[in-house]
C-alpha positions in Angstrom: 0.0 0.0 0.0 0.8 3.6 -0.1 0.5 4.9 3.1 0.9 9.0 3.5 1.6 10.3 7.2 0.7 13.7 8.0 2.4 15.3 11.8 4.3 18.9 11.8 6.8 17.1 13.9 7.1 13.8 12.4 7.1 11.2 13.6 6.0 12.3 16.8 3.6 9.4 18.2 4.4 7.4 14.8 7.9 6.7 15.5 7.1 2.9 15.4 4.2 2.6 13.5 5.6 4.3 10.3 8.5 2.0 10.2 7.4 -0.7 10.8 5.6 -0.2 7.9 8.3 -0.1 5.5 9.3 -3.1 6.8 6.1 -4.8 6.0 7.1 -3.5 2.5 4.6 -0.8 2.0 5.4 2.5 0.3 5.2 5.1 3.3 5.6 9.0 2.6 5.0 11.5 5.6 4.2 15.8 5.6 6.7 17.3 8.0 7.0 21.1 9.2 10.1 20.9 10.3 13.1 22.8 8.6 15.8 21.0 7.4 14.4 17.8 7.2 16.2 14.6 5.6 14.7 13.2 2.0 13.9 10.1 3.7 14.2 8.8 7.5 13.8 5.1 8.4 12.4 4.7 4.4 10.4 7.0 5.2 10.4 10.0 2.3 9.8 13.1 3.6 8.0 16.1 2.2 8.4 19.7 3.8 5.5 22.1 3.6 5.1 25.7 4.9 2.5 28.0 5.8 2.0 30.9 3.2 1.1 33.6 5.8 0.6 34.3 9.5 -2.5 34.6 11.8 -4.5 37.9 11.0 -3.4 40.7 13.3 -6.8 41.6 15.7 -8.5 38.5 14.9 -11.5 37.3 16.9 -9.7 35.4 19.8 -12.5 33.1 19.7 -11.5 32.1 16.3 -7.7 32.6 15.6 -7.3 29.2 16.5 -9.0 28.0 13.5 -7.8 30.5 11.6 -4.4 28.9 12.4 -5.6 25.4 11.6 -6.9 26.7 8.3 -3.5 28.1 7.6 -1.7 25.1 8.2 -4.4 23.1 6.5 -4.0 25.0 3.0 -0.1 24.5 3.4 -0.2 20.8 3.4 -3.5 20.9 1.0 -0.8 22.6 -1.6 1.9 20.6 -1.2 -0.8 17.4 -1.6 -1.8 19.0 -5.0 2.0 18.9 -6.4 2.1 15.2 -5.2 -1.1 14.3 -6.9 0.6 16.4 -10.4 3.1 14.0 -9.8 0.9 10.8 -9.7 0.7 10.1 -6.4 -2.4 8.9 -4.4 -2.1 7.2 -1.1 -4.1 4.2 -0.1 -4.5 5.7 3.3 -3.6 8.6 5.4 -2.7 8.9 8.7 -2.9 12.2 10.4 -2.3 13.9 13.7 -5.2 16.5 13.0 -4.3 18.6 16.1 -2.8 21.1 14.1 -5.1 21.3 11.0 -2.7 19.6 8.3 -5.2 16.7 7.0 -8.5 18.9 6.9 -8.1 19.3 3.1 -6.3 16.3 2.0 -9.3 14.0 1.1 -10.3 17.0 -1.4 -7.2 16.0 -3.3 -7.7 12.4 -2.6 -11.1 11.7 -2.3 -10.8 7.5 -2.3 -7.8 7.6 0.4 -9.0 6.2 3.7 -8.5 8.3 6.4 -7.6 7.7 10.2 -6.7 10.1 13.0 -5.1 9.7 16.3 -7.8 11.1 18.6 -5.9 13.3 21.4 -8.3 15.3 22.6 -11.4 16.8 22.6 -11.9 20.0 24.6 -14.7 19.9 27.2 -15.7 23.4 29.1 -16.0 20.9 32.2 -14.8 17.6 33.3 -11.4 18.0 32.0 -8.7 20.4 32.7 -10.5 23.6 31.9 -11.8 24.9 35.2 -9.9 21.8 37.1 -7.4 24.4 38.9 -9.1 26.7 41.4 -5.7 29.1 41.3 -6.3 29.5 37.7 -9.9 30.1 37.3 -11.8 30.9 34.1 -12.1 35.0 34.2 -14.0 35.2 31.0 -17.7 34.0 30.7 -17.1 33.4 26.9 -14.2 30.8 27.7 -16.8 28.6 27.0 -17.4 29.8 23.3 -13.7 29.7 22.5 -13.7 26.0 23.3 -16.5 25.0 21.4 -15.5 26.9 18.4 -11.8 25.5 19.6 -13.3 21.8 18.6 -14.4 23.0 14.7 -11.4 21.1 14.3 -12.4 18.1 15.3 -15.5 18.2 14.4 -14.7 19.2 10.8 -12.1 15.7 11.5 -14.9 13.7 12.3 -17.0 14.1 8.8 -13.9 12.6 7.0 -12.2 10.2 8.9 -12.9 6.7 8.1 -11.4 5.9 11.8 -9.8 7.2 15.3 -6.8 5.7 17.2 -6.4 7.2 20.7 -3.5 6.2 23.5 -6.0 5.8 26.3 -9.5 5.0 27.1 -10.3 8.4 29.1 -8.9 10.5 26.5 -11.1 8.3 23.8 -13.9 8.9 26.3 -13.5 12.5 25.5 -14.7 12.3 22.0 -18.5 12.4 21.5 -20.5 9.8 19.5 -20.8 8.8 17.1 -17.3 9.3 16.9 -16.3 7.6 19.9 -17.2 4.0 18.5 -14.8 4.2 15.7 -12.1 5.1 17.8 -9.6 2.1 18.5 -7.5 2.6 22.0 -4.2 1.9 21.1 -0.9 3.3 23.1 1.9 4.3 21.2 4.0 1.7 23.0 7.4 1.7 24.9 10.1 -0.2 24.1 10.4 -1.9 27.6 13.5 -3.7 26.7 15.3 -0.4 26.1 13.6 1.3 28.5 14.2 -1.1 31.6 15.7 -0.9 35.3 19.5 -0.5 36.0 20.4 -1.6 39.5 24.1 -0.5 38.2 23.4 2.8 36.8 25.4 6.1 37.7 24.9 9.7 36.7 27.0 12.8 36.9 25.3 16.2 37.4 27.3 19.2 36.5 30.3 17.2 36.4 31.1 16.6 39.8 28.2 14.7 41.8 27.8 11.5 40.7 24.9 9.7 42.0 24.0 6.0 42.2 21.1 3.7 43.5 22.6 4.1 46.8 21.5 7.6 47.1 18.4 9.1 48.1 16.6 10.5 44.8 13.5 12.7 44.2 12.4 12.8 40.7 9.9 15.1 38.7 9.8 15.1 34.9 7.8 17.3 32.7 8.9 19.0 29.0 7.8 22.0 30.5 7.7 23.0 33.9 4.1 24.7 34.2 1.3 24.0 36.3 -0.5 21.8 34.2 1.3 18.9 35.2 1.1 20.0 38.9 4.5 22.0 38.7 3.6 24.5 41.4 2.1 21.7 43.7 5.3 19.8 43.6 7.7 23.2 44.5 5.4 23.8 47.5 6.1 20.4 48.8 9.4 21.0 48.5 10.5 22.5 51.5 8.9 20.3 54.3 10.1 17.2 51.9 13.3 18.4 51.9 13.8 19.0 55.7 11.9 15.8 56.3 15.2 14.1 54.2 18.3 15.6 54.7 20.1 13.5 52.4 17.3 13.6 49.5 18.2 14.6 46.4 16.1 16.4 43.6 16.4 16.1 40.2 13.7 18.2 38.2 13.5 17.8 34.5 11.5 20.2 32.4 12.2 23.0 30.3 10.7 26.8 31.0 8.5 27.5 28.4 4.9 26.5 28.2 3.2 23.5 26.6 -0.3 23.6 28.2 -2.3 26.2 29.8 -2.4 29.7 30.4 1.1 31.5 30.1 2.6 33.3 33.9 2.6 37.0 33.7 4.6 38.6 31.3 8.4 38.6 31.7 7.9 35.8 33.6 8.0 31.9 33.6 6.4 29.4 35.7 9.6 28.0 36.2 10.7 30.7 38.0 7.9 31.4 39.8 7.1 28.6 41.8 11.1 28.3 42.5 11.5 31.7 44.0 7.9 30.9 46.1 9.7 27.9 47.6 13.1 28.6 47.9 11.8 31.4 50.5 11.2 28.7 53.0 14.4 26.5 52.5 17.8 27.4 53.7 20.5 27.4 51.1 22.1 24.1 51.9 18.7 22.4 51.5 18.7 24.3 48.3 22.1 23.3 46.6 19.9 19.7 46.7 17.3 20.4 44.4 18.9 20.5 40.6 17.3 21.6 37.7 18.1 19.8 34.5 16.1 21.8 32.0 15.5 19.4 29.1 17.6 16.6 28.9 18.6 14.4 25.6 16.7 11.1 26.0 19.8 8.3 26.0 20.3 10.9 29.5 16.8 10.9 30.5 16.4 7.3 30.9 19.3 7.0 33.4 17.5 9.4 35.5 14.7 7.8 35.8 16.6 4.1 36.8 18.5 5.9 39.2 15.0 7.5 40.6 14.1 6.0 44.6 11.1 7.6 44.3 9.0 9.2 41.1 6.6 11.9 41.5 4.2 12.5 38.5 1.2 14.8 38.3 -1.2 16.3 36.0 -4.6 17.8 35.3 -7.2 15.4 33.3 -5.4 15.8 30.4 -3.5 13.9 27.9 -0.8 11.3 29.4 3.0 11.7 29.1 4.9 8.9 27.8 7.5 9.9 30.6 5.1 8.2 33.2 5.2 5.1 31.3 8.8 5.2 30.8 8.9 5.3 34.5 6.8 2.1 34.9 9.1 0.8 32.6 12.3 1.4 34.5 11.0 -0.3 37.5 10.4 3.3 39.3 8.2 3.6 42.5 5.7 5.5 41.8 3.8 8.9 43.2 1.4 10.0 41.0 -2.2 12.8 41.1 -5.5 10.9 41.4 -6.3 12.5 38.1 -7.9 11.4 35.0 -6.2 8.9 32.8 -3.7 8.3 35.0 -6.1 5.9 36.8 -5.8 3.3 33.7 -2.0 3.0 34.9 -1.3 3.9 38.4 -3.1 1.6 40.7 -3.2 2.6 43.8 -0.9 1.0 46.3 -0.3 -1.8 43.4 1.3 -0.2 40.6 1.7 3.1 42.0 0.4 5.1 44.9 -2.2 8.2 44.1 -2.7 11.4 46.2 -4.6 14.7 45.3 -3.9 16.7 43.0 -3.4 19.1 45.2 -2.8 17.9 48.7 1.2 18.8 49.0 1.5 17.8 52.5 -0.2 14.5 51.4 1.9 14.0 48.6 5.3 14.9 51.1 4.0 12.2 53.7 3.3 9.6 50.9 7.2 10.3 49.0 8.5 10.0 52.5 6.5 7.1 53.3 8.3 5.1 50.0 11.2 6.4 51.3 11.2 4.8 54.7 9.7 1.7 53.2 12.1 -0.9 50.6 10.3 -3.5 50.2 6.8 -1.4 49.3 9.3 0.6 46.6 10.5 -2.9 45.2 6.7 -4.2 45.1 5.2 -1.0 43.2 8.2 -0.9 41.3 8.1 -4.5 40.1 4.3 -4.3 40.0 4.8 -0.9 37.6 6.9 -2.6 35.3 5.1 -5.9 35.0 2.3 -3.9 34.0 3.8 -1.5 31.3 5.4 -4.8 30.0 1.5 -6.2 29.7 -0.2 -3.0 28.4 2.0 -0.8 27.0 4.8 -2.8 25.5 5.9 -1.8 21.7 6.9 -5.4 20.3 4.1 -7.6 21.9 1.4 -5.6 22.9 0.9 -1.8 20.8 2.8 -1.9 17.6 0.9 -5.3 16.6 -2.8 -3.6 17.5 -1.7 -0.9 15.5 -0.3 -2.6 12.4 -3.8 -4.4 12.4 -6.2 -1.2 12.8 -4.0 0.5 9.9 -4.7 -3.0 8.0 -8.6 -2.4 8.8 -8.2 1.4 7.8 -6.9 0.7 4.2 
């Protein structure tokens, strides 16, 4: 088959999937916005498009997300019209639609079959909007903006001849009759790659090494912001680190923003939360806590196997592979009773779940772990075993995926 893949960022969640199937021995072509890209990658060819204008000055803010959308969509609608010049018509396409890209491309290619991997759909309630009572909703039309936010979608939904989504609470998101053609697939982790390390050693800033002797705090996020409970974790910094003088903490996470509301301007969240906790701890406890900003992956997978104990939280949102990654190394788990991180995090099985936003809950649960071995060995053996069941690349996603593309085309 000819199989077209459509991400600005590709391969993003296809980084399997795509080749893999070159090596089934189809013919697999993707869209990519990124600049620079190779001709090919994994067999893959590549094919760059680029948006033709910017997002009208003054535009209605309830519609300058579309607006973007459309832009994007007409890029990758004109570099689908040089393709088809040249003779080429896909079999099938598959499309992250978040962006906009694939909301033309059936008009070129009328008999391709379409799927879409189903993210999100925005919600005025139930979800994250509204979840965070320190960020409330200031504007009554917030609601408008979302729903015209989900045009997208929407427009998605008339086309599509089928959904993939990584979990069942963010399929659950997506109203019928959509929802029933949406297959729940993860993306998968390798957990052979990604797997514990009783020997592994890390060296921060070139002069602290640290083994699995030492006491370690992690907190991953690729931004640090509080939609993945950022500003919860900082304030239960300082009774958690005077409750363990020999913790360390090693935060990974970059400073911009990937979700949410941006801090006030000049600011970042980063910094925020950091200078409203380093107020309460001294500056010995401080030279403890180390931020890593965003650190290359064959780096980041030694953190987390070094990790005692791994704190994870988020609003009911969209889950992070990083969580999974941490079932995978074996890591003892802390992690927000939230929405879908109740399809992996067990309590007191594979994990153990506190509130959102109870930090003196979520310092006497770290510590807890801390004190306790053999509970850290049993949730972290208990994490693993499960990832390796449910979210496994080789034997448990990539196969379910290779058969729903197989049912798409």
């Amino acid at each position: 088959m000819k199989i077209l893949f459509i991400h600005q960022n590709f391969p993003g969640q296809f980084k399997f999937l795509a080749p893999a199937l070159v090596a089934r021995g189809h013919e697999v072509t993707a869209f990519t916005m990124q600049k620079n890209a190779p001709a090919e990658w994994q067999g893959v060819r590549l094919f760059g498009y680029e948006p033709a204008r910017g997002t009208t000055p003054g535009v209605h803010p309830w519609v300058s997300d579309f607006e973007t959308k459309t832009i994007r969509g007409e890029a990758a609608f004109r570099q689908a019209l040089l393709l088809r010049q040249e003779g080429y018509a896909p079999d099938a396409i598959i499309a992250h639609p978040g962006w906009g890209e694939s909301l033309f491309l059936k008009d070129v290619w009328p008999r391709a079959r379409l799927g879409i991997y189903c993210e999100f759909f925005y919600h005025a309630d139930g979800a994250d909007v509204g979840f965070d009572p320190e960020f409330p909703i200031r504007d009554a039309g917030e609601v408008c903006r979302l729903r015209l936010k989900n045009l997208n979608n929407l427009l998605h939904f008339e086309i599509a001849d089928a959904g993939i989504s990584p979990t069942e609470w963010q399929a659950s998101t997506f109203p019928e009759p959509f929802r029933s053609r949406i297959t729940v697939v993860h993306d998968g982790i390798d957990t052979e790659a990604v797997a514990p390390n009783p020997e592994v050693r890390v060296t921060l800033n070139g002069n602290l090494t640290l083994t699995r002797s030492d006491e370690v705090i992690t907190f991953v996020n690729r931004n640090l912001e509080p939609y993945r409970g950022y500003h919860v974790f900082m304030r239960s910094l300082p009774e958690l680190l005077r409750r363990r003088p020999r913790a360390r903490v090693l935060i990974v996470g970059g400073d911009d923003v990937s979700y949410g509301a941006r801090p006030p301007e000049g600011t970042k969240w980063k910094t925020v939360f950091a200078a409203e906790a380093r107020g309460r701890i001294g500056d010995d406890d401080w030279e403890r806590v180390h931020f890593l900003g965003n650190v290359p992956y064959q780096h980041f997978i030694p953190l987390l196997q070094l990790s005692t104990v791994h704190v994870y939280l988020t609003y009911p949102f969209v889950l992070s592979w990083s969580l999974l990654e941490a079932m995978s190394t074996g890591c003892s788990i802390v992690a927000s009773d939230t929405a879908p991180l109740r399809e992996a995090i067990r309590h007191d099985d594979t994990g153990r779940l506190v509130d959102f936003f109870d930090a003196k809950g979520l310092v006497d649960t770290v510590c807890a772990l801390l004190d306790d071995s053999a509970a850290r060995a049993r949730l972290g053996a208990n994490a693993r075993a499960f990832a390796q069941a449910r979210y496994d690349l080789k034997t448990a996603c990539l196969p379910r995926q290779l058969a729903w593309v197989d049912s798409l085309a």
